[in-house]
C-alpha positions in Angstrom: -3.4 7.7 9.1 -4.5 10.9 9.6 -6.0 13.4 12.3 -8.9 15.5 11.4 -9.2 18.9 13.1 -12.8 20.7 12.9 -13.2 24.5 12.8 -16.2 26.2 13.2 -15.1 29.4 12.0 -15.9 31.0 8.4 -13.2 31.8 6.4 -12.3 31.6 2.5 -10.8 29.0 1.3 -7.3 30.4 1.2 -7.7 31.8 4.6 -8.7 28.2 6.1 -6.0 26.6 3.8 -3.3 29.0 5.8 -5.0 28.3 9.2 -4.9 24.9 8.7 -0.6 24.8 7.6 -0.3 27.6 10.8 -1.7 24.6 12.8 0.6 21.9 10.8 -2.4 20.4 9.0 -3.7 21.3 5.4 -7.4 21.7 4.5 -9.4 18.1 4.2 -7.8 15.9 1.0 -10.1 13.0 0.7 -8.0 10.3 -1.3 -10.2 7.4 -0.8 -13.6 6.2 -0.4 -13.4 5.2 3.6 -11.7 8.8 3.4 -14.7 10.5 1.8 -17.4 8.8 4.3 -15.5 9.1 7.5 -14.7 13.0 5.7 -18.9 13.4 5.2 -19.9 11.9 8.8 -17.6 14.3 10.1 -19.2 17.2 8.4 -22.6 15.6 9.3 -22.4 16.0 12.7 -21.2 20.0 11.9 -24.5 20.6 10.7 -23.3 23.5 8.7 -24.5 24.3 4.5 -21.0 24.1 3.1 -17.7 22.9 4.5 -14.6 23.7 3.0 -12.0 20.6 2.2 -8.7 20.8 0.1 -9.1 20.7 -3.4 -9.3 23.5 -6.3 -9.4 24.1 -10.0 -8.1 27.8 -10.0 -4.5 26.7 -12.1 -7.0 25.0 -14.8 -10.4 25.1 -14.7 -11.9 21.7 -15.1 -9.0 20.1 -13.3 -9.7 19.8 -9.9 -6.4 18.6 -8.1 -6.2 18.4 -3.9 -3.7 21.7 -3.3 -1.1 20.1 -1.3 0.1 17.1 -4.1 -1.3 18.1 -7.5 -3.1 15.1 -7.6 -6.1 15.0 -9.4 -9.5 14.4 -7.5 -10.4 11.1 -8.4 -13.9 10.9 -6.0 -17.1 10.3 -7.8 -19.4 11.7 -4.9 -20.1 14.9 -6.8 -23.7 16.9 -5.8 -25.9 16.5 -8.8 -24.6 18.3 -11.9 -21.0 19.6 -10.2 -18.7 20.7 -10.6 -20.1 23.5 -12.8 -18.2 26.7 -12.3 -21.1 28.6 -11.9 -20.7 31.7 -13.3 -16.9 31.2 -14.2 -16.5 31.5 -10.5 -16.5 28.5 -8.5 -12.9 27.1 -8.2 -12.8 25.7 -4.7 -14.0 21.9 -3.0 -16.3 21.5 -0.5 -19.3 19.8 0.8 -22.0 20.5 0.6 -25.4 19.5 2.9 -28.1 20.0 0.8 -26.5 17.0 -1.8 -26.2 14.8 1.7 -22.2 16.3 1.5 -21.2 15.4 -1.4 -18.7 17.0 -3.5 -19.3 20.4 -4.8 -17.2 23.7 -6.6 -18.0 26.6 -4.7 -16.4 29.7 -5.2 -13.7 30.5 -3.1 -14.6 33.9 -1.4 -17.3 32.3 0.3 -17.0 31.9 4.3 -17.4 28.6 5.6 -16.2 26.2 8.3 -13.6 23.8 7.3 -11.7 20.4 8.3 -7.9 20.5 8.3 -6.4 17.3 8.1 -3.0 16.0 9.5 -0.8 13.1 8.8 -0.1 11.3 12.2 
């Protein structure tokens, strides 16, 4: 079971990542698919373009894995035609609200809210 933790403010990805371990969470790892539609309602009722959660395919590209355990991202709620690395440059998860929040790589400079995630 976990606790989800919302934050409204924009950061990168890394930068949200180390907010959300300062605060004893980690970003968003959706590992089921309850996870991913309690994880979407939640960034539903943000109301916000992107949302950063926890998952990245900056150690190979192609293999996106949730940061914290390696493990590969196994959802199939991808935005239409993603991931895509568009223009080699989009190694980072998140949601995205123009594909109703569904998954999408984004590059990882971009500034957005984010939803840390703790074990309880």
């Amino acid at each position: 079971m976990s606790q989800y933790f919302l934050d409204y403010t924009r950061k990168t990805w890394i930068n949200a990542q180390i907010d959300c371990l300062n605060n004893g969470s980690k970003l968003t790892e959706i590992e089921t698919v309850e996870e991913y539609y309690f994880v979407k309602s939640i960034a539903d009722e943000m109301d916000t373009d992107y949302v950063h959660i926890g998952g990245t395919d900056a150690f190979e590209e192609g293999n996106m894995i949730w940061w914290s355990t390696c493990q590969r991202v196994n959802l199939i709620h991808w935005s239409s035609n993603q991931p895509d690395n568009y223009l080699n440059d989009e190694h980072c998860l998140n949601l995205c609200k123009a594909e109703d929040y569904k998954l999408n790589d984004g590059n990882c400079q971009s500034e957005y809210p984010f939803i840390c995630e703790r074990s309880v």
